[in-house]
N, C-alpha and C positions, 0 to 999 in steps of 0.2 A: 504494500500500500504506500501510494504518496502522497507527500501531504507539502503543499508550497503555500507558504508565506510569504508579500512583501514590504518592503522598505521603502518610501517612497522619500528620495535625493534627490528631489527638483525632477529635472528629464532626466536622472537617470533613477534607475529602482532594481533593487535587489531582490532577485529571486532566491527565498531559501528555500532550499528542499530536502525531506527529511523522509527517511524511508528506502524506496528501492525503484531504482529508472528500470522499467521491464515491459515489457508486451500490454500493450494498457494506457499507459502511461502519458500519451501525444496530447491526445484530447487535453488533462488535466494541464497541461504545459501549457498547448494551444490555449484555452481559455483562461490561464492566469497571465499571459501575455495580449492578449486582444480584447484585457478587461480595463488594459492600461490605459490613459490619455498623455497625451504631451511628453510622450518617450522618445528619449536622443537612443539610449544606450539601456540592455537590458542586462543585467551581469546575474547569472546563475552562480547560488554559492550552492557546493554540492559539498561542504562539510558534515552535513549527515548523511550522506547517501552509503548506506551500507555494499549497495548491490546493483549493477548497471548489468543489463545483457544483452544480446546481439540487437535485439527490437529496442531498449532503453537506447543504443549510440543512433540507432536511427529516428526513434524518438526527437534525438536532440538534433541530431543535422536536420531534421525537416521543421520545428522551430528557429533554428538557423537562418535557413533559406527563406519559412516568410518571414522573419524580423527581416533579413535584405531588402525581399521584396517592397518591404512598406519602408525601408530607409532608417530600420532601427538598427544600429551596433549591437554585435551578438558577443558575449563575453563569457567564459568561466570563469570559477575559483573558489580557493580551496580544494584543489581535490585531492584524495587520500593517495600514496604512492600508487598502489595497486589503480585504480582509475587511471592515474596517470600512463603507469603502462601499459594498461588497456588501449590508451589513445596513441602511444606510439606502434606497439605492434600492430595496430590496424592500420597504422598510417592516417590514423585523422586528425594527428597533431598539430598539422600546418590548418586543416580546414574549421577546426574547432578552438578559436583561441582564448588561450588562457591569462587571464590578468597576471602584469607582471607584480613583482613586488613594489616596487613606485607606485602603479594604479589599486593597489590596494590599501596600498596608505593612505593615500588620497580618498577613498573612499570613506576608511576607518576615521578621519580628519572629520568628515562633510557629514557624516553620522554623529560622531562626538558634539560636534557646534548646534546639531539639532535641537531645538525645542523640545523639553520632556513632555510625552502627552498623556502621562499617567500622574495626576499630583502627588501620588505617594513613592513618585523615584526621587532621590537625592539631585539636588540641580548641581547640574553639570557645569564646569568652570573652562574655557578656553585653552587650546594647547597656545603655551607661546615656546617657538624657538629660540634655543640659544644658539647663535651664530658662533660665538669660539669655540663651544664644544661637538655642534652640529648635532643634537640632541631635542628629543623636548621635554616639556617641565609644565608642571600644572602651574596658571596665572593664580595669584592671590587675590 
């Protein structure tokens, strides 16, 4: 079973998905993608995906291909080694790309500065960099 949750980061939004990418699966992808408005960039976090199988990589290329079609950036990340070399031995590495470590910083960044929208989380305080250490540091 899958289960996708998102993040919504301006035009870009984060799909988490939690569970197992498998024969089944498109539909659910399809429509938490095409339920989006005002999407630049979709970025798939597949840090709980226990389990992907020959229909779950096609699942995902064909998500892929309409995010192109409609002019949305198709993204991963997170994925567990094993996925990962799932995607190289099939050679979908180049066609399914993965955020890199910068684009996910960035992201983790544009999430941090977000607005809490549960009043009972702790407010969140601003990362500020420090330039001589090239580091960051919570603002007081």
């Amino acid at each position: 079973m899958l289960k996708v949750t998102v993040q919504n980061l301006g035009d870009i939004k984060i799909f988490r998905c939690t569970g197992r990418i498998v024969y089944g699966s498109e539909g659910q992808l399809m429509t938490a993608l095409s339920r989006q408005n005002s999407l630049r960039v979709a970025v798939f976090d597949l840090a709980g995906v226990r389990m992907i199988d020959a229909a779950g990589l096609g699942s995902l290329i064909a998500v892929r291909k309409r995010a192109k079609a409609i002019g949305i950036k198709f993204r991963l990340m997170n994925l567990l080694p094993r996925a990962e070399d799932l995607l190289v031995l099939t050679n979908l590495r180049s066609v399914l790309e993965v955020c890199s470590v910068p684009e996910i910083l960035d992201l983790l960044c544009r999430a941090w500065n977000q607005p809490a929208k549960v009043s009972s989380r702790p407010k969140r305080r601003p990362l500020k960099v420090l330039h001589d250490a090239g580091l960051f540091s919570l603002q007081a």
